[in-house]
SELUM-323499 format. One line per 5 residues: number of its first residue (from 1); for each residue x, y, z of N, C-alpha, C. Coordinates in pm, 1 decimal, always signed. Example, Ala and Ser with C-alpha at 12.3 -4.5 7.8 and 13.67 -1.06 7.14 Angstrom:
<sites>
1) +1319.0:-569.0:+780.0:+1230.0:-450.0:+780.0:+1320.0:-330.0:+780.0 ~ +1285.0:-225.0:+708.0:+1367.0:-106.0:+714.0:+1290.0:+3.0:+787.0
</sites>
This chain:
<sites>
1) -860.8:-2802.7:+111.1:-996.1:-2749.7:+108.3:-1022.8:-2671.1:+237.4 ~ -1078.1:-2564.4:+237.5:-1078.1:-2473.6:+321.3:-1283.8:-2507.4:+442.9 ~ -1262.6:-2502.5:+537.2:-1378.8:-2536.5:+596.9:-1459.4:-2424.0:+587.3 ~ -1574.0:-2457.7:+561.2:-1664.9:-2332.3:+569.7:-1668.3:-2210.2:+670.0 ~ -1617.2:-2214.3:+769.0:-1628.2:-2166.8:+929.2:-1489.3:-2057.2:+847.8
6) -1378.2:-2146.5:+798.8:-1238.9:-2051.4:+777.5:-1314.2:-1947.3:+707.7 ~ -1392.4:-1940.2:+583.7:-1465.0:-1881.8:+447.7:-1514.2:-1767.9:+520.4 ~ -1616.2:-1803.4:+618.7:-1703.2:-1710.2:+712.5:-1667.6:-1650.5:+815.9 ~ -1557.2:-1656.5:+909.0:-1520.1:-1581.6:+953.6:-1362.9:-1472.9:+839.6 ~ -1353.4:-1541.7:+790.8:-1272.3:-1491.0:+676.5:-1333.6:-1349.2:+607.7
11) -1453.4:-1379.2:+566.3:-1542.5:-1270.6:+525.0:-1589.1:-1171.8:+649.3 ~ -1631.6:-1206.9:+756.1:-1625.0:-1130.0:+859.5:-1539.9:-1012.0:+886.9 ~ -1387.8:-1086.6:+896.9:-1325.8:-1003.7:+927.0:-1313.6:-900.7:+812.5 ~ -1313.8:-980.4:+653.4:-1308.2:-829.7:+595.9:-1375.1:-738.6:+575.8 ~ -1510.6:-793.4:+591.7:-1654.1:-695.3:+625.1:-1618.3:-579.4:+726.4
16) -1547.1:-605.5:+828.3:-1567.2:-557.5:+1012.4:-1439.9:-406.4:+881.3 ~ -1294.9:-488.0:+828.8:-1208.5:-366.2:+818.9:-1264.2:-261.1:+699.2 ~ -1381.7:-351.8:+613.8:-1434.4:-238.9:+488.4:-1483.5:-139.6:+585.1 ~ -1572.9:-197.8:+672.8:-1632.0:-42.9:+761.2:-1541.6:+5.9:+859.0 ~ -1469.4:-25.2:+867.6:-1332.8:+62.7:+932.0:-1333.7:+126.2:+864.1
21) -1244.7:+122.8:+704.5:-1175.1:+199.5:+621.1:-1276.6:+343.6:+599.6 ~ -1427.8:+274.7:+580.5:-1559.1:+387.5:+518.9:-1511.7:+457.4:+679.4 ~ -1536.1:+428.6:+788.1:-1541.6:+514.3:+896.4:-1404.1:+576.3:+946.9 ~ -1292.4:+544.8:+927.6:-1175.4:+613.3:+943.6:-1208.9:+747.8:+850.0 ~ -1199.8:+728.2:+738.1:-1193.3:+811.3:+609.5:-1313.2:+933.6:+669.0
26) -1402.7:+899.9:+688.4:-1568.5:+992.5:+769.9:-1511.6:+1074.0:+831.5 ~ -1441.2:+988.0:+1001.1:-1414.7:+1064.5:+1115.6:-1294.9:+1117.0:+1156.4 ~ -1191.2:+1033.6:+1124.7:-1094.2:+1042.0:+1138.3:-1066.2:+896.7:+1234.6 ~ -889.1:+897.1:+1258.8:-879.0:+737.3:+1327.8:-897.8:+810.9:+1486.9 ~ -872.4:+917.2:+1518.4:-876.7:+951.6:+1688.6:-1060.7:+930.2:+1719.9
31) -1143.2:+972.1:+1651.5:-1261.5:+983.9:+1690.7:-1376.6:+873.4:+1642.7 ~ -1293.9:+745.9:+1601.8:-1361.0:+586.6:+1544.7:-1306.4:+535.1:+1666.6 ~ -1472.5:+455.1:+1681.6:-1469.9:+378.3:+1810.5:-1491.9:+224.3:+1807.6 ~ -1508.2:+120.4:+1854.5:-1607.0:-22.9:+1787.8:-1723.6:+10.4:+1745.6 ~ -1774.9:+54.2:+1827.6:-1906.9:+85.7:+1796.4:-1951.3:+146.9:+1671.5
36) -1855.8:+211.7:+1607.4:-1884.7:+301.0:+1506.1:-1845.4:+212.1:+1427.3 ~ -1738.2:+142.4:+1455.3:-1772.6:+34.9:+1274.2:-1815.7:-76.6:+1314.5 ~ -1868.4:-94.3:+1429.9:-2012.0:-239.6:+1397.8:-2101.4:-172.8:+1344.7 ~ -2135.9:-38.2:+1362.8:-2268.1:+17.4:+1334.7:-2251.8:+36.2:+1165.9 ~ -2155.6:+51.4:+1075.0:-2085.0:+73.5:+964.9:-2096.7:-93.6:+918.3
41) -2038.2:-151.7:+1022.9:-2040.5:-297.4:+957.6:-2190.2:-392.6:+949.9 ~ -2241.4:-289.5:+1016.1:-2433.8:-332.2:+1019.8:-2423.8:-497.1:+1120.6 ~ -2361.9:-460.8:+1217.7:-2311.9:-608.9:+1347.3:-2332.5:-537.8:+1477.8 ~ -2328.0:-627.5:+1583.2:-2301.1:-606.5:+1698.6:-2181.4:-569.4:+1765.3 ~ -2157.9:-502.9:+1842.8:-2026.2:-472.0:+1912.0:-1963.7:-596.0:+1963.3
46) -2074.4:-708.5:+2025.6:-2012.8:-807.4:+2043.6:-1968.7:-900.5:+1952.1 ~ -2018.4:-900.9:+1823.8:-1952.1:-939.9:+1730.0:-1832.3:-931.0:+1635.0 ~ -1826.4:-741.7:+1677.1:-1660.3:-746.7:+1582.7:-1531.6:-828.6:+1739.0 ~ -1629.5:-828.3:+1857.3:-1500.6:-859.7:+1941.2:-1497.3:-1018.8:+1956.7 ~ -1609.7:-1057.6:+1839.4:-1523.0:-1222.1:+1787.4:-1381.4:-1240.5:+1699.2
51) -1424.9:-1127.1:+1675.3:-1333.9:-1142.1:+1532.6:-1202.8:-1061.8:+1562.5 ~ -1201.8:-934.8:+1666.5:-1067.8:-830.0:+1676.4:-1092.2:-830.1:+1833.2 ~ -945.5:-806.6:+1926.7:-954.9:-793.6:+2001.3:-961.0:-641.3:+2067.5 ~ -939.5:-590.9:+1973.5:-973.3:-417.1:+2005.9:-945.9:-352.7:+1884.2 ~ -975.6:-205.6:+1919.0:-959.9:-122.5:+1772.7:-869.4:-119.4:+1716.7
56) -775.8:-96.1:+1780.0:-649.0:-109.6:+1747.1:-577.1:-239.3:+1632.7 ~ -607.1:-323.6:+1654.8:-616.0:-454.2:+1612.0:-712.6:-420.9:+1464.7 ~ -849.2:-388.0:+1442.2:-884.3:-369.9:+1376.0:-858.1:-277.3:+1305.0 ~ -759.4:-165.2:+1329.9:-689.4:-63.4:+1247.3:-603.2:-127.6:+1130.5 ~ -532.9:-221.6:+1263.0:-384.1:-276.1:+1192.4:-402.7:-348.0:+1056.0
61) -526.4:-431.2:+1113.8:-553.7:-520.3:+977.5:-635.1:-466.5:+903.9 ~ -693.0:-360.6:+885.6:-721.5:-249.2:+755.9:-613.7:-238.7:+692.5 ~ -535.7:-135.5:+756.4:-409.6:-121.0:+708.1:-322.8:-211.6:+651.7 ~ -307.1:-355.8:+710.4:-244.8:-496.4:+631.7:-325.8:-539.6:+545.5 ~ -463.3:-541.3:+516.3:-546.7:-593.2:+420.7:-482.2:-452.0:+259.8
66) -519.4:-344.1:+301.1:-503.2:-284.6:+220.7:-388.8:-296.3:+124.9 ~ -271.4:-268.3:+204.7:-112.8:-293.5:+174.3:-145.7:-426.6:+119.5 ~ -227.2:-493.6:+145.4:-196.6:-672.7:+64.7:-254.3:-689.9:-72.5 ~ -360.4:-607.3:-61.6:-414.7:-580.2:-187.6:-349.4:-509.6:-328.8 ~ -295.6:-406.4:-225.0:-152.6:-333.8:-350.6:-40.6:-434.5:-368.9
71) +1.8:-566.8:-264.2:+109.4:-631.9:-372.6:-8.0:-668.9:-486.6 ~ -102.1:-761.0:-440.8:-184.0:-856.7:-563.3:-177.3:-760.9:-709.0 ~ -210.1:-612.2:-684.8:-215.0:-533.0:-797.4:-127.0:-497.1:-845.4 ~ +17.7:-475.8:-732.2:+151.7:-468.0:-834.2:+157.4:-598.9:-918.2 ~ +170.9:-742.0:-861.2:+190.4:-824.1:-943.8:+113.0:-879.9:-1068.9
76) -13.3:-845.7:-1075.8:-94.0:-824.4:-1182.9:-90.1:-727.5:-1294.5 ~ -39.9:-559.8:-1244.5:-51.8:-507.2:-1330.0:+93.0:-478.5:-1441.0 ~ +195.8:-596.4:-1400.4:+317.4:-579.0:-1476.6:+321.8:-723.0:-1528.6 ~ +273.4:-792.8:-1560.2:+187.2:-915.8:-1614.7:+267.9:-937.6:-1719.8 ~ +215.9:-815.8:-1823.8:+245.6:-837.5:-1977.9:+382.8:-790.3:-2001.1
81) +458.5:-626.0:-1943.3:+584.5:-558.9:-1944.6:+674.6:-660.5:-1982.6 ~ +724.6:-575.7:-2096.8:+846.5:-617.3:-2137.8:+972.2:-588.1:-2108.5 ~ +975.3:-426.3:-2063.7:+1109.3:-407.4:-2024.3:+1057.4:-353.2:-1875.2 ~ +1234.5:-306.6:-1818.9:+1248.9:-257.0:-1668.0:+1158.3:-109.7:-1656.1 ~ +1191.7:-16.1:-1758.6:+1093.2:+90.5:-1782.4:+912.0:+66.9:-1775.2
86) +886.2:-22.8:-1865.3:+747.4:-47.1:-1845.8:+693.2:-119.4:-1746.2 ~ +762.1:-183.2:-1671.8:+765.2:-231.7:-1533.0:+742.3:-86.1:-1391.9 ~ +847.2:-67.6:-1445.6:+848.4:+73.1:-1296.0:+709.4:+173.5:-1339.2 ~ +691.7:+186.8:-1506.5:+583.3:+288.2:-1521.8:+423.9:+234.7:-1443.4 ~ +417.7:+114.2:-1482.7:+288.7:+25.5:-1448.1:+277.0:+10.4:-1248.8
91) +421.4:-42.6:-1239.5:+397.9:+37.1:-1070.2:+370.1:+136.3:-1018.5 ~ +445.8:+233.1:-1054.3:+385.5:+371.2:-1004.4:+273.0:+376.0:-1030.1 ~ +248.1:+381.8:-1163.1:+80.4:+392.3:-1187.2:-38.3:+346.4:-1069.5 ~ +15.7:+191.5:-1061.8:-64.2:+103.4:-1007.6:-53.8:+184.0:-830.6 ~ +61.6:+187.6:-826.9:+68.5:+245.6:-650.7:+14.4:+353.3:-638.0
96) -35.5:+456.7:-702.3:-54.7:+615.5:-697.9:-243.1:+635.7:-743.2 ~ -281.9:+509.7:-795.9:-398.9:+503.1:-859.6:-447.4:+416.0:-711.4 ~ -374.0:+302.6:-666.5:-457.1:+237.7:-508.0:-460.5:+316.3:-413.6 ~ -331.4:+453.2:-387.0:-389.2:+520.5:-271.1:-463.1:+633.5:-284.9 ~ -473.3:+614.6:-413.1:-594.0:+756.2:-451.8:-759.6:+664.6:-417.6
101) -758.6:+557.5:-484.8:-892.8:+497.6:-431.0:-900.7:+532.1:-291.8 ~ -842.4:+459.2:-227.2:-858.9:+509.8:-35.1:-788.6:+612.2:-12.2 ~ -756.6:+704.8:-59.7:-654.8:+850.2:-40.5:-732.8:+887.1:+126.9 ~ -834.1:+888.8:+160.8:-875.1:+934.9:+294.7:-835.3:+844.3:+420.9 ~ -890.9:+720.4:+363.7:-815.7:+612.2:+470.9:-690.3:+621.7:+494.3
106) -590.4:+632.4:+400.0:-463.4:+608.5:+420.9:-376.0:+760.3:+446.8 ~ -427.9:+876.7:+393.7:-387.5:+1032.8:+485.8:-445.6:+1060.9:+601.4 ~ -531.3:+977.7:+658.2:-559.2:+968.9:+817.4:-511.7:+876.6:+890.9 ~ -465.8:+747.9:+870.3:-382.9:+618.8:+899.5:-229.0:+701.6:+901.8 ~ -156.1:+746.4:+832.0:-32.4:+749.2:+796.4:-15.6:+889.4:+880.0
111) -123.2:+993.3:+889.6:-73.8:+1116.4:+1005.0:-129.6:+1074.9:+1111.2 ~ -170.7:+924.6:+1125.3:-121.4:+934.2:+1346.4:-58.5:+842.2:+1346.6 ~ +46.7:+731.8:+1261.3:+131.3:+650.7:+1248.5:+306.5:+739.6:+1286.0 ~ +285.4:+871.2:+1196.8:+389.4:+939.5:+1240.4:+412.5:+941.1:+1388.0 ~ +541.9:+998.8:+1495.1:+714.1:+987.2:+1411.6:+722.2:+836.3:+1419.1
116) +684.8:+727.8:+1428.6:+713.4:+589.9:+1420.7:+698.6:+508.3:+1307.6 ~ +600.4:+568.4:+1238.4:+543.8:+489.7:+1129.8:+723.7:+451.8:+1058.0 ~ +782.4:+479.2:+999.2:+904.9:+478.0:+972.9:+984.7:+319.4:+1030.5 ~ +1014.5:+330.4:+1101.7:+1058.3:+238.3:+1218.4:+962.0:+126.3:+1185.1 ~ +826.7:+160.7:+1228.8:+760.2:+52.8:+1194.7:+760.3:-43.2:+1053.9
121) +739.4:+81.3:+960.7:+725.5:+9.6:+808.9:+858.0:-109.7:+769.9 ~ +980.3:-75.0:+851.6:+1078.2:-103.7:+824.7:+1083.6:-259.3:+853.2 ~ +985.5:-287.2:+994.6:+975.7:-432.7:+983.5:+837.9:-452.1:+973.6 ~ +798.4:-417.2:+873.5:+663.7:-472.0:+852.1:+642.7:-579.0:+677.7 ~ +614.9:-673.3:+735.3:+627.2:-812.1:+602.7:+543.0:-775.0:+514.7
126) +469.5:-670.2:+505.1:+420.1:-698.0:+366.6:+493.3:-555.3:+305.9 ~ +546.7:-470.0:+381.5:+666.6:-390.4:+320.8:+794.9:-458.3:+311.2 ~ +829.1:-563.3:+360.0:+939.5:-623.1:+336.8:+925.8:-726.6:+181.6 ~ +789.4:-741.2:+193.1:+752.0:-831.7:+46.9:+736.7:-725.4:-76.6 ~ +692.8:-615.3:-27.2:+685.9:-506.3:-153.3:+827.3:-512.2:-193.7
131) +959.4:-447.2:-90.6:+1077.3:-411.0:-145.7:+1115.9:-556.3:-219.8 ~ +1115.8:-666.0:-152.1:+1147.7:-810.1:-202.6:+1156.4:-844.6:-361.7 ~ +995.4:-799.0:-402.1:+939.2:-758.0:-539.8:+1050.2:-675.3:-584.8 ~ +1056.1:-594.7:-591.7:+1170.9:-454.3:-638.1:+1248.5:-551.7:-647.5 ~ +1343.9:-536.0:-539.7:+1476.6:-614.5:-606.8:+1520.5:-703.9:-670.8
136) +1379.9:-821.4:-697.2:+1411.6:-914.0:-789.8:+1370.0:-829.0:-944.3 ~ +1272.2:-716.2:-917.5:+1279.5:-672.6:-1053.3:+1413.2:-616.8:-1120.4 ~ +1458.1:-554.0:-1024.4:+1571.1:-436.0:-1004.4:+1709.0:-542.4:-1075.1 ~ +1696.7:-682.2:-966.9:+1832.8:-758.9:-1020.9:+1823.6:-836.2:-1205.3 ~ +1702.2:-872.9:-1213.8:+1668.8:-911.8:-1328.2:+1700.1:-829.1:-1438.9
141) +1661.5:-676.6:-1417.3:+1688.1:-598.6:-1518.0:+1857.0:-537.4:-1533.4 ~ +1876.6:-541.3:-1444.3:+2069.7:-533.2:-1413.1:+2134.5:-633.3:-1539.6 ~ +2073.8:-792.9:-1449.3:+2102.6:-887.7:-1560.8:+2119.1:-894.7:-1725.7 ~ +1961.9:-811.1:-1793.7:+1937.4:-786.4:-1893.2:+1982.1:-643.3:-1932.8 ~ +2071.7:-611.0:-1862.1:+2153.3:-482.7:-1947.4:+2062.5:-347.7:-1928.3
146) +1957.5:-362.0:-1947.6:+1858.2:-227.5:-1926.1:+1908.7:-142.0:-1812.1 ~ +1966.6:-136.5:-1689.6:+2032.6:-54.8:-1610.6:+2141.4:-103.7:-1550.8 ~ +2240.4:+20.0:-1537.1:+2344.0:+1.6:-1449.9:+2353.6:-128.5:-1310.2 ~ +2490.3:-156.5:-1327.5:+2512.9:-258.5:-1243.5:+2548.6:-183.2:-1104.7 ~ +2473.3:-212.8:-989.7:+2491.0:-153.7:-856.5:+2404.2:-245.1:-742.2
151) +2410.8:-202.9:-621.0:+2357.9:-248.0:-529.8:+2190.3:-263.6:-569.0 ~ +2136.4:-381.2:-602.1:+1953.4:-430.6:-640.1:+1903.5:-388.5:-495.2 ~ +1951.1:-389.8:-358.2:+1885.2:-378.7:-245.9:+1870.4:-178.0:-256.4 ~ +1965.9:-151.1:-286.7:+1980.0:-20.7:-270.0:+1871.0:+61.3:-306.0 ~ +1885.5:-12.9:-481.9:+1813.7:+31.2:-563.8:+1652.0:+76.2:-567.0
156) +1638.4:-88.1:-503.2:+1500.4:-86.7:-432.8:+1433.6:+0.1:-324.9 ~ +1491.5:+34.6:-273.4:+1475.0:+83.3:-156.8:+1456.5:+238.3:-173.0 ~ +1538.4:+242.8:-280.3:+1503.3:+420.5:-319.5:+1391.7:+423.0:-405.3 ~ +1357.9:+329.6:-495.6:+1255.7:+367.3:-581.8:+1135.3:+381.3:-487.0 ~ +1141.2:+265.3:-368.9:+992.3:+258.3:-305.5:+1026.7:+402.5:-213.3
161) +1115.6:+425.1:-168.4:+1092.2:+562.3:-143.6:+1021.8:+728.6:-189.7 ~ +1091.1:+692.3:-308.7:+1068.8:+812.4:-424.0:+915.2:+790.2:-436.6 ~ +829.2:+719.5:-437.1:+741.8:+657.7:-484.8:+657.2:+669.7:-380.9 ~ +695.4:+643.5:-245.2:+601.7:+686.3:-129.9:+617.8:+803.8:-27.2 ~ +689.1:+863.6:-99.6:+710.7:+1026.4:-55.8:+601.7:+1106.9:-199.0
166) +644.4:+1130.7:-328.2:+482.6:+1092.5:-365.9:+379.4:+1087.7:-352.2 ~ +335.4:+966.2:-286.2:+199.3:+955.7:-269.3:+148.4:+1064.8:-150.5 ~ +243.1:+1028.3:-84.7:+261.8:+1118.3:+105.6:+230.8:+1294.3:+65.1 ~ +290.9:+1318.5:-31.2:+230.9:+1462.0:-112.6:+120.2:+1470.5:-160.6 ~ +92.6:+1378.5:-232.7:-27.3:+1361.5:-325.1:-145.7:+1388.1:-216.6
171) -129.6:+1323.3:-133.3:-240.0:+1300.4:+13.7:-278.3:+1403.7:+102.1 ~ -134.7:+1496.0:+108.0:-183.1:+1599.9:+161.5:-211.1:+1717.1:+113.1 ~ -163.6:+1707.7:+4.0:-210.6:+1835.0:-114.0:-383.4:+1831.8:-148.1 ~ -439.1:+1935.0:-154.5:-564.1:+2042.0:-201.5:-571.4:+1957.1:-338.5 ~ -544.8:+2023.7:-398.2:-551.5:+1943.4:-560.6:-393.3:+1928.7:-572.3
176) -398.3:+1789.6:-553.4:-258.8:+1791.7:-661.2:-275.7:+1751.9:-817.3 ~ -151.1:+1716.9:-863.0:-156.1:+1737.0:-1018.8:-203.3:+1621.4:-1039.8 ~ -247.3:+1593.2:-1187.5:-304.8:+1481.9:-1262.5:-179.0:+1364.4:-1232.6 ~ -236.5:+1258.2:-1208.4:-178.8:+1138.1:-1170.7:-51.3:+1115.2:-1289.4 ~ -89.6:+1111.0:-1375.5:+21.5:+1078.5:-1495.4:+93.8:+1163.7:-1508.8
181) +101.7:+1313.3:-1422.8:+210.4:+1375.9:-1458.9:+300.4:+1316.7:-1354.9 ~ +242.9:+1310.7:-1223.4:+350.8:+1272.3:-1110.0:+417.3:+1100.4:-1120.8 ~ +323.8:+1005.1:-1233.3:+378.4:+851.2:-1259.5:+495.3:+915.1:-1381.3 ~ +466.8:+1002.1:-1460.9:+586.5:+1037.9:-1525.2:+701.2:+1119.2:-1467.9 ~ +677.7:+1220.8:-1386.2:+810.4:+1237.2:-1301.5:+858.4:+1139.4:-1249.8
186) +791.4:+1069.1:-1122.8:+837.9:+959.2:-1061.7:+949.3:+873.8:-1150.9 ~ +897.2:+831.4:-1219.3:+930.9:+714.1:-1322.9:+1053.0:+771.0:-1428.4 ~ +1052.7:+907.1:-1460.6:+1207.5:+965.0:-1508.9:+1242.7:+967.9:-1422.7 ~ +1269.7:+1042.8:-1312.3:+1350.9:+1050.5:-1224.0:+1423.0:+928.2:-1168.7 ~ +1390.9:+836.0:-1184.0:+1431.4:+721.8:-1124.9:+1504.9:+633.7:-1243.6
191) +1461.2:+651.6:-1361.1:+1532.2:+565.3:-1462.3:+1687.2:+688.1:-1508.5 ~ +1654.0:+809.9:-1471.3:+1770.0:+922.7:-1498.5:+1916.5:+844.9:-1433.1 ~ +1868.1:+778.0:-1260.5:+1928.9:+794.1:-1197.8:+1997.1:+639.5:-1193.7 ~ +1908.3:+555.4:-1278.3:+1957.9:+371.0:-1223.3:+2002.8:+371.2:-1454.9 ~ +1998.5:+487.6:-1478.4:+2009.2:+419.4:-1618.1:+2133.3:+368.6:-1711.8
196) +2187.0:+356.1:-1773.5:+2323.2:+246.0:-1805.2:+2405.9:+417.4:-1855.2 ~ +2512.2:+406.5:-1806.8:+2600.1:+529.3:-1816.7:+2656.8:+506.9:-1965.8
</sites>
């Protein structure tokens, strides 16, 4: 049983990163200050510095709240899928439809993360739990014949690529194309390439 105090500062903190995300997306991340998302978070300055020890800190865990929210929705929205195909279609979907909701938060997060962001993502646990996901999908469906037998780590690793190079377009493009054309490229391209010879 969780103590009330865990509940309430629990909610706090995600209150403090919703008005991050609204005020990143506004200003950009160089020109968001505390002040600007207590004032967003309708709090005191001395109050988000109960909860974060600087902005920075409160960036990070935007950014980790968010990313945590897209596993909950990968693993929800492949629920019912029956095969490896309707699996990868329902991801993409699901991944290309969450960074379009915050498309501003996350094309202002991800261009001042560059040249490191890379490096970083690489040990970051809830990207290590995304690919994790993959490859048990990836080995399962190996198992069941639906694709070629090869490296499941490999495998993984390219789809979440293909998939977040993608979005990384999608974000910086004017208009890009209708979502279901780029979950249907994505999603051939990738079954072209893992499919049983």
């Amino acid at each position: 049983m969780r103590k009330k105090e865990d509940v309430v500062e629990e909610f706090r903190k995600q209150s403090i990163c919703d008005a991050a995300m609204r005020v990143v997306a506004r200003k950009g991340v160089a020109n968001v200050t505390v002040q600007d998302i207590a004032d967003e978070a309708g709090v005191a300055k001395g109050t988000v510095y109960i909860y974060f020890d600087s902005r920075e800190e409160i960036l990070g865990r935007t950014m980790d709240l968010a990313t945590e929210k897209l596993l909950e929705k990968l693993s929800a929205a492949c629920a019912e899928c029956r095969t490896f195909a309707d699996v990868l279609e329902r991801r993409v979907r699901t991944q290309l439809q969450h960074f379009e909701e915050n498309r501003d938060f996350f094309r202002i997060y991800l261009a001042t993360a560059e040249p490191f962001g890379e490096r970083r993502l690489k040990k970051h646990p809830t990207y290590l739990n995304y690919l994790r996901q993959l490859e048990r999908l990836v080995s399962e469906a190996m198992a069941a014949g639906e694709i070629r037998q090869t490296n499941a780590e490999r495998i993984a690793i390219a789809i979440a690529s293909v998939v977040r190079d993608v979005v990384l377009h999608r974000m910086i493009e004017r208009e890009p194309p209708p979502l279901e054309d780029d979950v249907r490229f994505a999603v051939d391209f990738i079954m072209r390439g893992i499919a049983q010879k």
